[in-house]
NUMARNU-217315 format. One record per atom (N, C-alpha, C): residue number from 1; x, y, z. Coordinates in pm, 1 decimal, always signed. Example, Ala and Ser with C-alpha at 12.3 -4.5 7.8 and 13.67 -1.06 7.14 Angstrom:
# residues 2
1;+1319.0;-569.0;+780.0
1;+1230.0;-450.0;+780.0
1;+1320.0;-330.0;+780.0
2;+1285.0;-225.0;+708.0
2;+1367.0;-106.0;+714.0
2;+1290.0;+3.0;+787.0
# end
This chain:
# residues 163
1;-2765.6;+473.1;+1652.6
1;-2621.8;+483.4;+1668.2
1;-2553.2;+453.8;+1534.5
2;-2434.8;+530.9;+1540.8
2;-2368.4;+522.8;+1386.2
2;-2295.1;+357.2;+1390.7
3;-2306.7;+297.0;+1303.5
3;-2220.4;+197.5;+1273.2
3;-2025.2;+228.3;+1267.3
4;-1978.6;+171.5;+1321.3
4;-1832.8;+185.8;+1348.3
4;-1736.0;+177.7;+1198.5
5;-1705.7;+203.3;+1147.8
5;-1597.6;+184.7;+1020.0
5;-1465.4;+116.5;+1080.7
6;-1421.3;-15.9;+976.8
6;-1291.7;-60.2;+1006.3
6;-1220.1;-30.1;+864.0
7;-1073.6;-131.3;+897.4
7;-1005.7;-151.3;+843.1
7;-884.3;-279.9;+861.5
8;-855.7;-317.4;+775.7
8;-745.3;-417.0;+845.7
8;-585.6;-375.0;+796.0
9;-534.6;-468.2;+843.3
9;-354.1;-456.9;+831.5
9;-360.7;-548.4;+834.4
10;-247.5;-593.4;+695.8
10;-213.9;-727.0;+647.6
10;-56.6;-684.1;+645.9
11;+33.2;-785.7;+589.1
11;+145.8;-826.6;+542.6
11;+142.7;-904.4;+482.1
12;+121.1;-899.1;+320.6
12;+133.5;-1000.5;+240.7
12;+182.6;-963.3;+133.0
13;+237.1;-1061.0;+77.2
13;+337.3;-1084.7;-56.7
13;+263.0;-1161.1;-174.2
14;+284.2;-1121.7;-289.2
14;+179.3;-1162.9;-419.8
14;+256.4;-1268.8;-467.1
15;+261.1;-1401.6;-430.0
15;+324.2;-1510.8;-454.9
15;+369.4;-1528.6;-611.6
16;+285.2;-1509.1;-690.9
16;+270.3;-1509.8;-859.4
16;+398.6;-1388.7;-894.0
17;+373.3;-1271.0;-862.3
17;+494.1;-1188.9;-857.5
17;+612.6;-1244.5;-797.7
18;+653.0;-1307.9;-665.6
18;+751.6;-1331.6;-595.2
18;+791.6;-1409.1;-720.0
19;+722.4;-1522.0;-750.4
19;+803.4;-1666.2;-887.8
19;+863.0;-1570.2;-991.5
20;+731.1;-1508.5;-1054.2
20;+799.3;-1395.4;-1169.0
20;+917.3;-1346.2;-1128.4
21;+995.3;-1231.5;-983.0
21;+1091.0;-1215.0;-1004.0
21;+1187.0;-1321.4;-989.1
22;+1155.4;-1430.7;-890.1
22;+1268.1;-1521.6;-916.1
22;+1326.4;-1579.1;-1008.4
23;+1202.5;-1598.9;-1118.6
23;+1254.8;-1675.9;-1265.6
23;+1348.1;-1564.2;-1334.9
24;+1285.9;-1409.9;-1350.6
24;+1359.7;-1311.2;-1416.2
24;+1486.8;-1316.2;-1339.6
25;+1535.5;-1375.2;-1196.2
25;+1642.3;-1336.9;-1177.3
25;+1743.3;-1477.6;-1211.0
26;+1685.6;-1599.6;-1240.2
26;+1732.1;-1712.1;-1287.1
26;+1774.8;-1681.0;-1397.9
27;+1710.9;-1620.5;-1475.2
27;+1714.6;-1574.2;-1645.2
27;+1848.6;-1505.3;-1631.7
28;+1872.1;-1374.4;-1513.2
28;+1982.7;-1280.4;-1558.7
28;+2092.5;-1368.7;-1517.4
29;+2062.3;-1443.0;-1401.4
29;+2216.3;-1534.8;-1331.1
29;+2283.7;-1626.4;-1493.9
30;+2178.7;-1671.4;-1587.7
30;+2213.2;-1723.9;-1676.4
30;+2320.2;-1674.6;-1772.1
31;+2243.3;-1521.5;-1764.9
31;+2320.6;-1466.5;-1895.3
31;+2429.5;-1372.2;-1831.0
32;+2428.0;-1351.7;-1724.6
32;+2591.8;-1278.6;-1636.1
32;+2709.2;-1356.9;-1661.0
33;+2797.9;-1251.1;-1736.4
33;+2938.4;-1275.7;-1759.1
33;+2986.2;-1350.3;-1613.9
34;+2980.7;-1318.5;-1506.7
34;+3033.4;-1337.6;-1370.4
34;+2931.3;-1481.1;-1340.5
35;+2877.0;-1506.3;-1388.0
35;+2842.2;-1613.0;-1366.0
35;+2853.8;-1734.1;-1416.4
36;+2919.7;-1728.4;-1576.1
36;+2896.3;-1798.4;-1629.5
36;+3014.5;-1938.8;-1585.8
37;+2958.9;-2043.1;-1586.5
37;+2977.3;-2167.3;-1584.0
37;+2992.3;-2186.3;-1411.1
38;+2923.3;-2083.9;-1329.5
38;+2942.5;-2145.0;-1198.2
38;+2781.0;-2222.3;-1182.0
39;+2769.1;-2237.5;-1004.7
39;+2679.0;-2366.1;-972.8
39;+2617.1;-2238.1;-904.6
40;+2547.4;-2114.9;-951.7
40;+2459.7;-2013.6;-873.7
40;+2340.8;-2083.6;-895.7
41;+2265.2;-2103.8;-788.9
41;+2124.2;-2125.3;-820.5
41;+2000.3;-2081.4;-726.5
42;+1914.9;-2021.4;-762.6
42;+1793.8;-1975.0;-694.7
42;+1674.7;-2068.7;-695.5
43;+1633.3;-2075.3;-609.9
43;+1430.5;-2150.0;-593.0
43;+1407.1;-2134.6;-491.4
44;+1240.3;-2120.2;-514.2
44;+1152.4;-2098.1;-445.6
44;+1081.0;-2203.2;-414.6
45;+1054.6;-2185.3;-241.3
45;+945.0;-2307.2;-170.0
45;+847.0;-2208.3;-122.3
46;+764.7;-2305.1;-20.8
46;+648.4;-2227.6;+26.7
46;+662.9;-2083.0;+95.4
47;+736.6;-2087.6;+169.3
47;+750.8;-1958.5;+252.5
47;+926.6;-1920.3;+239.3
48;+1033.1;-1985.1;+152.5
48;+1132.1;-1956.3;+173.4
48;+1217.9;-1973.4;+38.0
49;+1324.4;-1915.1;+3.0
49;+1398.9;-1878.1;-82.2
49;+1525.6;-1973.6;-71.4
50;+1610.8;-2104.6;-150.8
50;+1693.7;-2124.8;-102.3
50;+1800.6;-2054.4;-212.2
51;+1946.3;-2036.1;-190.2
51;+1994.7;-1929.8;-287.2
51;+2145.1;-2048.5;-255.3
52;+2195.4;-2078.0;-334.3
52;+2330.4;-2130.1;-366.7
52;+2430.4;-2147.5;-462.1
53;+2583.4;-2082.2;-389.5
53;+2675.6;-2035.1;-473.2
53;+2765.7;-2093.9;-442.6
54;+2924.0;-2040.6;-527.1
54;+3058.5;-2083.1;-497.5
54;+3079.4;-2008.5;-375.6
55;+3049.5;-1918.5;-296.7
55;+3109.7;-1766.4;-254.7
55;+3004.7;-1693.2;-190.6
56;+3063.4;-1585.9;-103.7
56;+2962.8;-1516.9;-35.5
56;+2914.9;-1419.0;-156.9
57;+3013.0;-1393.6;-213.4
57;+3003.0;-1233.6;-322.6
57;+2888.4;-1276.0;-426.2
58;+2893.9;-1371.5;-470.4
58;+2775.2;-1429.3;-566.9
58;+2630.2;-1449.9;-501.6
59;+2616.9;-1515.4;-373.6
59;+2539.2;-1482.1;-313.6
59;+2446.6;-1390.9;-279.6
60;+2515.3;-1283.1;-243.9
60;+2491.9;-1125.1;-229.0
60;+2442.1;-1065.0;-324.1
61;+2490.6;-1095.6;-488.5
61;+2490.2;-1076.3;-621.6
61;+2393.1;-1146.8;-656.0
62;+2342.8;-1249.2;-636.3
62;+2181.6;-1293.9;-668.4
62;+2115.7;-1209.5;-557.7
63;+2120.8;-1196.9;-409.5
63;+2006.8;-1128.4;-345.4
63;+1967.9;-1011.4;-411.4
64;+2093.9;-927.0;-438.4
64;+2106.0;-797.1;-507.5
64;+1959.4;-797.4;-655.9
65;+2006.7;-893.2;-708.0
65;+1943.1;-923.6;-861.7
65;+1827.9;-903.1;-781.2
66;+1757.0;-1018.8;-746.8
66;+1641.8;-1028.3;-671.0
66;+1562.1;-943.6;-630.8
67;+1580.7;-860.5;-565.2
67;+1583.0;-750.9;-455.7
67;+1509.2;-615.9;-598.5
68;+1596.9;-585.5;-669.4
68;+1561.6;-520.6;-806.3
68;+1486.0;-603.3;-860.0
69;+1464.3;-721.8;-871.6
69;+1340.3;-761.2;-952.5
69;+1188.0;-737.0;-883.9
70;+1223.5;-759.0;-783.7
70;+1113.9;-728.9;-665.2
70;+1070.2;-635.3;-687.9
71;+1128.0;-507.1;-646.5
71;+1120.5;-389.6;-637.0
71;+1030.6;-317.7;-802.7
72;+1075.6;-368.8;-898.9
72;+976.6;-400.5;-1072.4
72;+898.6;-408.5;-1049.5
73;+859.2;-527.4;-973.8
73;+725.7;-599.0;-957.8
73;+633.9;-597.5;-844.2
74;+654.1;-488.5;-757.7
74;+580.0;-408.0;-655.4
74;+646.2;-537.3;-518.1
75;+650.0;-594.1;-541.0
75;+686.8;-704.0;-453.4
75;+786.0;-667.9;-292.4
76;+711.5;-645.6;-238.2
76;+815.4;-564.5;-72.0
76;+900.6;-638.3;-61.5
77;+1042.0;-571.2;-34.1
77;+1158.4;-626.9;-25.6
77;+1192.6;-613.2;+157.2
78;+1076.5;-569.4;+258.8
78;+1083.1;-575.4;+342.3
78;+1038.6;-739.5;+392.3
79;+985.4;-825.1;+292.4
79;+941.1;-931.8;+332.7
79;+1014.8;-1053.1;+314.9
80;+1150.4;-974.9;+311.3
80;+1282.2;-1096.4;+303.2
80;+1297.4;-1083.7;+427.2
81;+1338.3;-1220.6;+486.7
81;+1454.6;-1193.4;+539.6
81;+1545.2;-1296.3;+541.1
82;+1688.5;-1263.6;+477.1
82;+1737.2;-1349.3;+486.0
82;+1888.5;-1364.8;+635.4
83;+1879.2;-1561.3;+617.9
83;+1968.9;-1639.3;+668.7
83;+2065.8;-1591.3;+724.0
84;+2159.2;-1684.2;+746.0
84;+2333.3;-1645.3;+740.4
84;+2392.1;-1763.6;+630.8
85;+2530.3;-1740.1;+589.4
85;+2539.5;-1790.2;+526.8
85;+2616.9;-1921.2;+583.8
86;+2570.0;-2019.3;+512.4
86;+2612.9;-2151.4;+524.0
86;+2717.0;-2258.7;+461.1
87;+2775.0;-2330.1;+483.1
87;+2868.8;-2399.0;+373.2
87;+2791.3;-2533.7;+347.4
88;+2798.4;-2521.8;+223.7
88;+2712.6;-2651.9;+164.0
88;+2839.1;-2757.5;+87.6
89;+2789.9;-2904.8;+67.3
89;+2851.8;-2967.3;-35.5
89;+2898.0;-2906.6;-174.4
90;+3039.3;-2988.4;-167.4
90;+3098.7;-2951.6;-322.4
90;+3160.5;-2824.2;-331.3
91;+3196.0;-2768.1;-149.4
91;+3292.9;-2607.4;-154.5
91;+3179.8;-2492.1;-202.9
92;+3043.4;-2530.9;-208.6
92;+2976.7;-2401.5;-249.1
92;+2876.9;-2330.8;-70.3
93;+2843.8;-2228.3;-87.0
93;+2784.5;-2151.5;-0.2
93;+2604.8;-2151.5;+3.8
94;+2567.7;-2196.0;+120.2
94;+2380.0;-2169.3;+86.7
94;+2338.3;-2073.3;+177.3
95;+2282.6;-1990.8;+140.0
95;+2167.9;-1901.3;+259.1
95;+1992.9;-1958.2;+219.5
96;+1944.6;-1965.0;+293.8
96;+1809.7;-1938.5;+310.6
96;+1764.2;-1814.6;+346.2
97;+1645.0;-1756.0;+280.7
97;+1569.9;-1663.8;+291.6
97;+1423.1;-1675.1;+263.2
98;+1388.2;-1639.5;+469.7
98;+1256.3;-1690.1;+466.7
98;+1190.5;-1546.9;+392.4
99;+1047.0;-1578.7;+420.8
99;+979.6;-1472.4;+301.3
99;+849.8;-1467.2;+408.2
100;+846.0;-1342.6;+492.7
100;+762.5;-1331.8;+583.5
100;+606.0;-1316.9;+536.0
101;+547.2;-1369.4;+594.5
101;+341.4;-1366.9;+534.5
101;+302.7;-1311.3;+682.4
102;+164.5;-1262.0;+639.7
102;+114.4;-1229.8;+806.7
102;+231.8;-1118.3;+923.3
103;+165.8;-1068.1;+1000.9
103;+229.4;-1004.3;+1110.1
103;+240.4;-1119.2;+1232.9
104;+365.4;-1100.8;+1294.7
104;+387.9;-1164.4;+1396.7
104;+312.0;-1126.2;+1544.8
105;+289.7;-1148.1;+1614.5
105;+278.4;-1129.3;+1739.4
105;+308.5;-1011.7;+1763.0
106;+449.8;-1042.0;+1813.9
106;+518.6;-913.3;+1891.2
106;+508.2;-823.1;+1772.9
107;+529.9;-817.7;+1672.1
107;+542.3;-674.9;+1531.9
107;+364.4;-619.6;+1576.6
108;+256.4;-714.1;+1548.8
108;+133.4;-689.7;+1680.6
108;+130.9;-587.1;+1748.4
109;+167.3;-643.9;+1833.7
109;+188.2;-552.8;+1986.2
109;+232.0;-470.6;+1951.1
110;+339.0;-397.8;+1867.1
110;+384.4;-271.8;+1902.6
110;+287.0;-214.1;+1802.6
111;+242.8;-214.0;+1661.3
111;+161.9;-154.4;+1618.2
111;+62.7;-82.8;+1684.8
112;-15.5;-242.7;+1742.9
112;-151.8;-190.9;+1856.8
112;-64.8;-31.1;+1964.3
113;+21.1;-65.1;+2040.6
113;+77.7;+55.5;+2107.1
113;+111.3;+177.2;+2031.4
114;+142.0;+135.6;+1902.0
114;+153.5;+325.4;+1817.6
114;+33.8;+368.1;+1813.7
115;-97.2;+275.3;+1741.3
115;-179.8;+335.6;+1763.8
115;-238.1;+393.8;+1855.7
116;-237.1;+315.3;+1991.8
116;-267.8;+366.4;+2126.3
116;-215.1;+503.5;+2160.5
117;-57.6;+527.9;+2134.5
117;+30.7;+638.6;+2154.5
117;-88.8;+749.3;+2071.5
118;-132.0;+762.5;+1971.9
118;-237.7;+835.7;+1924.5
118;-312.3;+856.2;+1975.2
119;-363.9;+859.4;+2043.6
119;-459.3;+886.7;+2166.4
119;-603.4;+932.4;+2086.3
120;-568.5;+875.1;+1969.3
120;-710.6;+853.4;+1896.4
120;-875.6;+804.6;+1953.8
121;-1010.4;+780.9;+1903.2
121;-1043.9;+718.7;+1934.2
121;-1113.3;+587.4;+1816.5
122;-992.5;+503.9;+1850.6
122;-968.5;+387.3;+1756.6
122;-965.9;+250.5;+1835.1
123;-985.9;+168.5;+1816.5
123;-937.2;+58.4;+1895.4
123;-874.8;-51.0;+1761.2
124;-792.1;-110.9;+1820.7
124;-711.9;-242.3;+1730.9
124;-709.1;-350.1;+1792.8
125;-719.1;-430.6;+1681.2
125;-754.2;-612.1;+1787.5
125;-644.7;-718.3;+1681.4
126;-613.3;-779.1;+1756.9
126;-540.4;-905.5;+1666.5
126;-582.7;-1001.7;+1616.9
127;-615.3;-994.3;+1457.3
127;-689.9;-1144.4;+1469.5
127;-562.3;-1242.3;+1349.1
128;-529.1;-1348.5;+1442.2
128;-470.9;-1415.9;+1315.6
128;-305.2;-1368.5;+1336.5
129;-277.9;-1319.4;+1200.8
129;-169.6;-1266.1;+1172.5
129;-179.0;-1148.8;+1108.7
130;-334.9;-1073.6;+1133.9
130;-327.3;-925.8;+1086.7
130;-426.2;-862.2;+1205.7
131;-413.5;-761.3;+1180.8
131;-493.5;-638.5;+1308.0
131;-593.0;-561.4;+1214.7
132;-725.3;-554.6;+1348.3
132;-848.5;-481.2;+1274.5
132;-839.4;-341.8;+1353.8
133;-863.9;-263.9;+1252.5
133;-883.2;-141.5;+1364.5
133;-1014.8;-72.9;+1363.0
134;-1076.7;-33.1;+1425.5
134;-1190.1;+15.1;+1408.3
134;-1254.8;+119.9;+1478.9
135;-1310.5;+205.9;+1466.4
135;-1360.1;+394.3;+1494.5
135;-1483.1;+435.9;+1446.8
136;-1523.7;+569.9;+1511.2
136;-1652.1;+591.8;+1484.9
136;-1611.6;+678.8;+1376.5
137;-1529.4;+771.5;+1380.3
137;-1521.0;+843.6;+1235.1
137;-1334.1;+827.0;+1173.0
138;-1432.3;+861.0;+1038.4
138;-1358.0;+722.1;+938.7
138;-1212.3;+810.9;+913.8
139;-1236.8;+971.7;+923.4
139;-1112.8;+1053.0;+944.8
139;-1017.8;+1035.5;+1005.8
140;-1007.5;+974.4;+1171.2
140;-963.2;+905.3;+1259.0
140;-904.9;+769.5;+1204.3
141;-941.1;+688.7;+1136.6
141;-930.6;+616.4;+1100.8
141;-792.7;+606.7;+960.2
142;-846.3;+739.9;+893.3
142;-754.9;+780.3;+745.0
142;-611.1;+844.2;+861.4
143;-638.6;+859.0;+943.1
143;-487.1;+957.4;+992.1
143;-417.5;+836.8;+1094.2
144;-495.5;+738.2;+1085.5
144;-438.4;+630.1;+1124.2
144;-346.8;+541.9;+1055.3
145;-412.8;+503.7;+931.2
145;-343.8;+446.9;+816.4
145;-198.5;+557.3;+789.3
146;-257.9;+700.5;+789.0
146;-125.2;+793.0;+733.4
146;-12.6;+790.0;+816.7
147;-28.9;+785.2;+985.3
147;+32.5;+719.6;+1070.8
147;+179.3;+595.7;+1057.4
148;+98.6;+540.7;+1027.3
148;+158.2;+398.1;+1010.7
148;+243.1;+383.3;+901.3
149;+207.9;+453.2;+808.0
149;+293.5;+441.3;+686.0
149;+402.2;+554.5;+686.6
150;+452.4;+608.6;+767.6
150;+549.0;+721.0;+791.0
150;+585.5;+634.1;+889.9
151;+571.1;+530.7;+977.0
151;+654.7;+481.8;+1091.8
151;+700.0;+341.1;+988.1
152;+849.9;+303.7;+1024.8
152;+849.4;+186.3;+989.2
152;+894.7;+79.6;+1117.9
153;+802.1;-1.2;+1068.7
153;+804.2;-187.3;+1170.0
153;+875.3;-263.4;+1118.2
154;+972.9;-253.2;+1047.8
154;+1059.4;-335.5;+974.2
154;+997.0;-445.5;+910.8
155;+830.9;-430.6;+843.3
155;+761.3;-546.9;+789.5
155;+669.3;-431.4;+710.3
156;+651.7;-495.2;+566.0
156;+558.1;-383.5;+491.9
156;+419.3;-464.8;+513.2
157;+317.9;-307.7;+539.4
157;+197.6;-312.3;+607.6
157;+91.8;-298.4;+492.6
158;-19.2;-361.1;+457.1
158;-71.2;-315.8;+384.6
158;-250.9;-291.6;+454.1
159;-347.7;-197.2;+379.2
159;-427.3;-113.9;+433.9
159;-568.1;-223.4;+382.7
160;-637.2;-285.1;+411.8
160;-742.8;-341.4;+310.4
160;-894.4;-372.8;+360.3
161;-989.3;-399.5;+320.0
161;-1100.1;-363.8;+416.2
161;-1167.9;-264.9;+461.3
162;-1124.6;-137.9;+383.4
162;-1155.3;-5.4;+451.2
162;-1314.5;+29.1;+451.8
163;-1402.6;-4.1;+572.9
163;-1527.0;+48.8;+541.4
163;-1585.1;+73.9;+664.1
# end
């Protein structure tokens, strides 16, 4: 009997890139006319972004920065998501923006069901916070991946493991 070929689905973000664009966007908040001498400030924690300004508009104006630095640095800008905005000490504004890792559950489940909707013969399993899929031929398998990347889950998917 032929051995089965997989693949997995991840959601992950290249942490080393994420810092890189944050510092490049610390760097531009520095040198912006519109910024200069306010209290804008960006950093990064484990899984989340805290972002704080005078104002919603500055706010928006660092995500903005951000968002383009990302986008440089291959970095999915589907793996924001940010907050609402908040009022912090001293009259200035904070959002948080978590920074999604792994697939959720339910984002899960519906994947597993597109693939199913394919009426392929594939099967997908959940392990963790990513999904294995696996088939007897590996063609099935490639029109699976092509699948998925023409649908969007509002979370960027990535392909890895392919054998």
């Amino acid at each position: 009997m032929a051995k089965d070929s997989s693949f997995d689905i991840v959601s992950e973000v290249d942490m080393q890139e994420m810092d890189n664009a944050v510092n490049q966007t610390r760097k531009e908040i520095s040198q912006r006319y519109d910024f200069k001498g306010s209290k804008a400030q960006i950093t990064l924690e484990a899984d989340s972004l805290k972002l704080t300004a005078e104002d919603e508009y500055k706010i928006n104006a660092m995500l903005d920065m951000l968002k383009g630095k990302m986008i440089k640095r291959q970095v999915p800008i589907k793996a924001l998501d940010p907050g609402k905005m908040e009022g912090a000490s001293g009259g200035t504004v904070k959002m948080t923006v978590k920074i999604q890792k792994g697939i959720s559950k339910e984002k899960a489940k519906d994947v597993i069901a597109y693939i199913k909707d394919l009426k392929l013969k594939v099967q997908a399993q959940i392990m963790d916070d990513q999904l294995r899929v696996t088939g007897a031929k590996k063609d099935d398998l490639q029109l699976v991946i092509q699948k998925l990347k023409e649908k969007d889950f509002g979370i960027d998917l990535q392909f890895i493991n392919f054998r």
